[in-house]
C-alpha positions as CSV (number, residue, x, y, z in Angstrom):
1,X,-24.4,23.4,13.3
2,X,-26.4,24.9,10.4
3,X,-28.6,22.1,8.1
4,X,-25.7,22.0,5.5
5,X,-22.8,21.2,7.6
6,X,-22.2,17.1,7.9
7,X,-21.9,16.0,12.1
8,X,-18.5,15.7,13.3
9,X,-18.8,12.4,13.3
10,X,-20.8,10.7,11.1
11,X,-22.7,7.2,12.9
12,X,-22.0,5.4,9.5
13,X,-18.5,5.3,10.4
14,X,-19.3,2.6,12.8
15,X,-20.1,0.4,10.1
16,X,-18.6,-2.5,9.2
17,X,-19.6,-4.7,6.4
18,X,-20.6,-8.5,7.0
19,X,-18.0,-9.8,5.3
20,X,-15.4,-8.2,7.2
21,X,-16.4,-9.2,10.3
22,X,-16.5,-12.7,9.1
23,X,-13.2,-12.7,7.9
24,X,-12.1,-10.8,10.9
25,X,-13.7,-13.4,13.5
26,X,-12.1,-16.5,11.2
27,X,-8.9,-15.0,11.2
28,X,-8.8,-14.4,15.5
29,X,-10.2,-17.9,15.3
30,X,-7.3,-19.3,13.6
31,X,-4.9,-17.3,15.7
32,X,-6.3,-18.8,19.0
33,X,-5.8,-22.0,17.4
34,X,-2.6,-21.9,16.4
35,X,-1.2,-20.2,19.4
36,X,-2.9,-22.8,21.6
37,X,-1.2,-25.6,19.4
38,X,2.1,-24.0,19.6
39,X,1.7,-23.6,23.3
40,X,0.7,-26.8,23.2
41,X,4.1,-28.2,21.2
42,X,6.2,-25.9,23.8
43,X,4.5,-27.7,26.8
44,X,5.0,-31.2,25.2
45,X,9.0,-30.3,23.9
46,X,10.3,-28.8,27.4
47,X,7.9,-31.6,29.2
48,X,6.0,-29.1,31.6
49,X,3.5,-26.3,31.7
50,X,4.3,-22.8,30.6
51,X,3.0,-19.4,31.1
52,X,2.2,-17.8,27.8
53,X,2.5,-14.2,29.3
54,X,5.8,-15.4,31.2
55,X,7.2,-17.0,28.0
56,X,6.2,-13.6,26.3
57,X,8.3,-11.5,29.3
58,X,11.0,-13.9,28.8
59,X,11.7,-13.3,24.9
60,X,11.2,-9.8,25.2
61,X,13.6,-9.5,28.4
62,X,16.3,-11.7,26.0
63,X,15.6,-9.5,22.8
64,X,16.2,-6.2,25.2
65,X,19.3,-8.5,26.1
66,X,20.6,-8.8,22.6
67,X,20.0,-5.2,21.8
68,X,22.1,-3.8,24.5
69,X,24.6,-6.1,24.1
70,X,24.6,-5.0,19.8
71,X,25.1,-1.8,21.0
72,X,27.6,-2.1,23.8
73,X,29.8,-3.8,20.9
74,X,29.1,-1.2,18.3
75,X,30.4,1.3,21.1
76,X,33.6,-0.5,22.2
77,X,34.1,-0.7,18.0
78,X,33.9,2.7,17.9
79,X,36.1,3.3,20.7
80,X,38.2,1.3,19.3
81,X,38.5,2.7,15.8
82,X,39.0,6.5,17.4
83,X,41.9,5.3,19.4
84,X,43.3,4.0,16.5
85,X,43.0,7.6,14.8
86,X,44.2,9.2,18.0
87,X,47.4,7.1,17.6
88,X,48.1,7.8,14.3
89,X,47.4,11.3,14.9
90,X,50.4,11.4,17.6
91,X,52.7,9.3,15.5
92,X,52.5,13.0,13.1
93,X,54.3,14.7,15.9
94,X,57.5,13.3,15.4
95,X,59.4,16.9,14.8
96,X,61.1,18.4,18.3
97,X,58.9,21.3,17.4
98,X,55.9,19.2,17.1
99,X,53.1,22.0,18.7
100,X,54.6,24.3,15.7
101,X,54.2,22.2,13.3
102,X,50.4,21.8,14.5
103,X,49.9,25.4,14.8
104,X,52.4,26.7,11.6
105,X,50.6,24.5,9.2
106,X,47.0,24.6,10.0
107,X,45.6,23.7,7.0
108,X,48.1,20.9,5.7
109,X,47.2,19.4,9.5
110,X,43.3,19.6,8.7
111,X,43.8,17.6,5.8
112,X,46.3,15.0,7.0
113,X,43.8,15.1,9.8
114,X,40.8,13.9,7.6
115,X,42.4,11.8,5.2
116,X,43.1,9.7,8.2
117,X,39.6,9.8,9.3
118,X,38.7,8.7,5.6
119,X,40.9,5.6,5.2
120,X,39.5,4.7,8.4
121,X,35.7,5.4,7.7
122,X,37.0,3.2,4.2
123,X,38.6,0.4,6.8
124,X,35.3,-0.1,8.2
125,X,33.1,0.3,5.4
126,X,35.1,-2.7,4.4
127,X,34.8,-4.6,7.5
């Protein structure tokens, strides 16, 4: 490192004004305080003593709960909603010929095909 080039990292960076320190200490302070209090309420409401970091587990185990369980449904409705489409698409073959009519009008099928997806994309969008 030549005499004009600034160190990699500067020691003033370390710096951290008074005032921000205070305000940062006050504001852990407060934290402490109210999570002691509301550990405190919890103890008193379920009428015996409970683990913070167990409580923690607990709510985080029923959130990953809740999640999965979103999702599982938003699945099945999806599962749901294509069979639906697949049944409507079979109701079209109603012609003895029906694998002709698939194949002979290709692009008339595409769009029957999507205008189905549509009005159900619009079904749900509704709700």
């Amino acid at each position: 490192m030549n005499r004009f080039e600034l160190p990699k990292e500067p020691k003033f960076y370390d710096y951290e004004s008074p005032i921000t320190r205070a305000v940062r200490e006050a504001t852990e302070t407060m934290m402490k305080q109210e999570e002691a209090e509301c550990m405190a309420t919890i103890t008193r409401e379920v009428g015996y003593s409970v683990d913070k970091s167990e409580l923690i587990k607990a709510l985080n185990y029923d959130r990953e709960q809740y999640d999965k369980g979103y999702r599982d449904g938003v699945m099945e409705s999806f599962k749901a909603e294509l069979e639906e489409i697949k049944k409507e698409l079979k109701e079209l073959d109603v012609e003895p010929d029906g694998i002709h009519f698939w194949r002979a009008n290709r692009h008339e099928t595409i769009d029957v095909v999507l205008h189905i997806i549509d009005n159900h994309i619009k079904e749900l969008e509704n709700g």
